[in-house]
C-alpha positions in Angstrom: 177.4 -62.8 -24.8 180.4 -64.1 -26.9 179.9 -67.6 -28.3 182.7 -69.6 -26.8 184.6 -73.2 -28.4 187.8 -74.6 -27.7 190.4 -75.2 -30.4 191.9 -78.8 -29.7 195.1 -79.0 -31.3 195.9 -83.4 -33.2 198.6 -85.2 -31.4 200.9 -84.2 -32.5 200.0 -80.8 -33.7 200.5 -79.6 -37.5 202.2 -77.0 -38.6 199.1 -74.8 -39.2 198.3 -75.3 -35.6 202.1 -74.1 -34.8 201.8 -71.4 -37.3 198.5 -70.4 -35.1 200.5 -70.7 -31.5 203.3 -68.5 -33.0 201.1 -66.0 -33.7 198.6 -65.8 -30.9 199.4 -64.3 -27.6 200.1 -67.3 -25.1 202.8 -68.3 -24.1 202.3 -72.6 -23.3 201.5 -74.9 -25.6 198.1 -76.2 -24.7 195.9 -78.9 -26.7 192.9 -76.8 -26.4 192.3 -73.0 -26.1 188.9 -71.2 -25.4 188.0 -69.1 -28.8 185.5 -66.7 -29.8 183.0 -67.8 -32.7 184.0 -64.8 -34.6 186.2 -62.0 -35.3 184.8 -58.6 -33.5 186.2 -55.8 -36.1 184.7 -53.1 -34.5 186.8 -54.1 -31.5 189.9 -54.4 -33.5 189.9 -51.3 -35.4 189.2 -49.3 -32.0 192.8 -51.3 -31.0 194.4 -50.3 -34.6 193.2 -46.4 -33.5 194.5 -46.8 -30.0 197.9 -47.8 -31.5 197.7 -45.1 -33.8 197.6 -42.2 -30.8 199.8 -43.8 -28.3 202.6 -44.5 -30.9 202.0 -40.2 -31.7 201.7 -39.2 -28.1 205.4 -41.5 -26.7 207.0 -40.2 -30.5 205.9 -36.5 -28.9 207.4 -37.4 -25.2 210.3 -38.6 -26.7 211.1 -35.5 -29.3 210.1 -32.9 -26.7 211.2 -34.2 -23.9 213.9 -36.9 -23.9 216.0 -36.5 -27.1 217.0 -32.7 -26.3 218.4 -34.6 -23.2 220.3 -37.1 -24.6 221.6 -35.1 -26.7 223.5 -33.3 -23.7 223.5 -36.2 -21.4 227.7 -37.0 -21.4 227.6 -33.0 -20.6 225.8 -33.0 -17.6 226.0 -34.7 -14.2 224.2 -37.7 -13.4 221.9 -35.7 -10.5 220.5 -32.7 -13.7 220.0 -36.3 -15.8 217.4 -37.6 -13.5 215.9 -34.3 -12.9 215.2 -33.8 -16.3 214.0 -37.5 -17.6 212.5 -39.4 -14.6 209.6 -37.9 -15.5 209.0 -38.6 -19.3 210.8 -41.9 -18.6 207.4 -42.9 -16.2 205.1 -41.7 -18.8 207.2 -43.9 -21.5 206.8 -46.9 -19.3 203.1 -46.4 -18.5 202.4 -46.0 -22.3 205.1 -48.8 -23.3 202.8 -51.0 -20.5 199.6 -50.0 -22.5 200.5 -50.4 -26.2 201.8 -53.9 -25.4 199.7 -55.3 -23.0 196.3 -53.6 -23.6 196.6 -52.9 -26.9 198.8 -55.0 -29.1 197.8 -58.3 -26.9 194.0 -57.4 -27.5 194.6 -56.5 -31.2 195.9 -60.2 -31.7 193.6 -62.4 -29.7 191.2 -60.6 -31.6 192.4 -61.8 -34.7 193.0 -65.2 -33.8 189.6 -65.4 -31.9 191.2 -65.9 -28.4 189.4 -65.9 -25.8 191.0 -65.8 -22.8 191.9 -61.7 -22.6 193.9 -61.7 -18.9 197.1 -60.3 -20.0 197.4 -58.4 -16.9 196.1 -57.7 -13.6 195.9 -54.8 -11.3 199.2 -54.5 -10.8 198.6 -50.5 -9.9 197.1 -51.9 -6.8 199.9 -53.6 -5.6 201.4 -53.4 -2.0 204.3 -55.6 -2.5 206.8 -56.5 -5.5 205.8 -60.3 -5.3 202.4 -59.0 -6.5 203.5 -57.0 -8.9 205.6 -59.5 -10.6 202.4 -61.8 -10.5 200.1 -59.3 -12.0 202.2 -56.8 -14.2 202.4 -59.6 -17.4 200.5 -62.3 -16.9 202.2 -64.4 -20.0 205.3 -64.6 -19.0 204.5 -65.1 -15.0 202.8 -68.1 -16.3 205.3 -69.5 -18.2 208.3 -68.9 -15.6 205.8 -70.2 -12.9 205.3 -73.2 -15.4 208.8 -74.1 -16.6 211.1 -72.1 -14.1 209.1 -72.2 -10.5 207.5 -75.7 -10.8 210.6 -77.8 -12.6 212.8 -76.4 -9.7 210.3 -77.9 -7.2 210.4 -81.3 -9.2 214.3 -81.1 -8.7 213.7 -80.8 -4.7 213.8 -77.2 -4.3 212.7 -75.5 -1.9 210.3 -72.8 -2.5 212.1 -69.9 -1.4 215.4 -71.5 -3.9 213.2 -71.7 -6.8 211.6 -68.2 -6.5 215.0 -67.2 -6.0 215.8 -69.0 -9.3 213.0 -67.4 -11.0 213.8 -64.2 -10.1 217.5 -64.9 -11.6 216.6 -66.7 -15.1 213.9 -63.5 -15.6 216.9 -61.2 -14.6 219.4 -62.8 -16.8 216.9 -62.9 -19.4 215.5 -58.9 -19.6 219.4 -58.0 -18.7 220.7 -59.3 -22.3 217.7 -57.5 -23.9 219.4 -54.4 -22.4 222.5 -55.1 -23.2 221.8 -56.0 -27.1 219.6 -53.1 -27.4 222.0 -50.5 -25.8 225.4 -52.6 -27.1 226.6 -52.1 -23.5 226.8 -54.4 -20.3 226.2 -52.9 -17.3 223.9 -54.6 -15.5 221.9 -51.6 -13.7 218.6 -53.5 -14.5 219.4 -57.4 -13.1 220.4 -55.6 -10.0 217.2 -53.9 -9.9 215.0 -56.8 -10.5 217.2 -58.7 -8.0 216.7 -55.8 -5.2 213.4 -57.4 -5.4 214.0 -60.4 -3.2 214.8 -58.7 0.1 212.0 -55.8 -0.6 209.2 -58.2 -0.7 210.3 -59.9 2.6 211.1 -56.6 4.0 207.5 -55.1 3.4 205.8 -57.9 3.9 204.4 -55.6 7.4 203.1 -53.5 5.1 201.4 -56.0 2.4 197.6 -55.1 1.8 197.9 -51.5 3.2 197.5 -48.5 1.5 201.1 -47.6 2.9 202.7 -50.8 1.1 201.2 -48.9 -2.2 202.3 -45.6 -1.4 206.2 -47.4 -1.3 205.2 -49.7 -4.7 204.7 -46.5 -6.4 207.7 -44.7 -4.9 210.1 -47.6 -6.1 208.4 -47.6 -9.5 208.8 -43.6 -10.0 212.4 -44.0 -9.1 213.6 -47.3 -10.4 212.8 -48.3 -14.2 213.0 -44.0 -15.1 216.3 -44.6 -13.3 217.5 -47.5 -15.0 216.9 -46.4 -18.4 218.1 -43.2 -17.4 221.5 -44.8 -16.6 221.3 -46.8 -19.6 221.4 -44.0 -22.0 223.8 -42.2 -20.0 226.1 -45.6 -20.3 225.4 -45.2 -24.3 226.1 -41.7 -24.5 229.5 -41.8 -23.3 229.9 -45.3 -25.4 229.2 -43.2 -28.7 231.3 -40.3 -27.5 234.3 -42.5 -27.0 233.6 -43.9 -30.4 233.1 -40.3 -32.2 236.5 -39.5 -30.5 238.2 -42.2 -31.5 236.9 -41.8 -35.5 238.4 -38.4 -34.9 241.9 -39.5 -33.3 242.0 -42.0 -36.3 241.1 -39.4 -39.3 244.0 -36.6 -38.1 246.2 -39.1 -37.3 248.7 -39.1 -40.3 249.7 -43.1 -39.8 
């Protein structure tokens, strides 16, 4: 029942107009954008409380759960590790999937009166990794499908080269978020997303079954809990190293 307009952006664009881009959730410049007539506060603030009580329910996973953990982690072997997090790590990337995606997204097309809402698509329903990556984050699909996918095909690609490219640049890409964020480079998470390749074409048998789900959701308990479990291990023994080093250095009468 929403009053619908599109926003056409002058040629070129003024900075109030890139002010608006770099604030609202898309990802591609576009010279028009479907926008509601109005601001639906009602809406919002039911976004602001959502924030509100997943932010408290992940700070209580993490404090009950996960810091005791890695707080012990460069004690305990690898196999006790996994036992202990892979768990909370799943509910951290369900609720890290929510806040962004459902919640945060939402919050700020609502405030800049965008319309179009589809941030993300059933991607719980998936029965292959090819649709997972198309429905998970719809944003970013659409802009490496945009200037990644379809500027490999102008070069001649083919299209099994420039998924295969795609799949690197997003790779290379979220593996130097790791990396910055855990001031270590191992790369446990490009090999992951990389693993990708030959698991879509190996259950392709099984795409559209119920069984191809059952083994999407068996890779997804296992792998990103995994990888972040490896992650921290990699930091805790980085900051034990450095805490034993600051002690060598303090006794060390030179």
């Amino acid at each position: 029942n929403n009053k619908l307009k599109l926003i056409k952006y002058p040629r070129p664009p003024t900075f109030g107009n890139f002010l608006w881009f770099l604030v609202a959730p898309p990802l591609i410049y576009e010279f028009e954008y479907p926008l509601h007539d109005k601001i639906h506060w009602r809406y919002f603030f039911e976004k602001v409380l959502s924030f509100i009580g997943v932010v408290t329910f992940f700070h209580v996973i993490v404090d009950v759960y996960i810091t005791p953990v890695l707080i012990i982690l460069h004690k305990i072997t690898l196999l006790d590790a996994i036992a202990e997090l892979i768990i909370p790590f799943m509910f951290c990337q369900i609720l890290t999937f929510y806040l962004l995606f459902d919640i945060i997204c939402n919050g700020v097309a609502e405030l800049t009166r965008f319309a179009d809402r589809e941030f993300y698509q059933d991607w719980w329903n998936s029965t292959s990794f090819d649709e997972y990556a198309r429905r998970w984050n719809k944003p970013v699909h659409m802009w490496l499908m945009k200037y990644v996918y379809r500027e490999a095909m102008k070069y001649g690609m083919t299209k099994w080269t420039a998924m295969v490219l795609t799949f690197l640049f997003s790779s290379v890409f979220h593996e130097y978020a790791m990396s910055v964020s855990f001031r270590v480079f191992k790369p446990y998470l490009f090999g992951m997303q990389m693993l990708q390749i030959p698991l879509i074409f190996l259950g392709r048998p099984l795409k559209g079954t119920k069984a191809g789900n059952v083994c999407f959701w068996i890779s997804m308990l296992l792998g990103l809990p995994l990888v972040s479990i490896l992650y921290c291990r990699e930091l805790a023994y980085r900051n034990e190293l450095l805490d034993a080093l600051a002690s060598v250095k303090a006794t060390d009468p030179l």
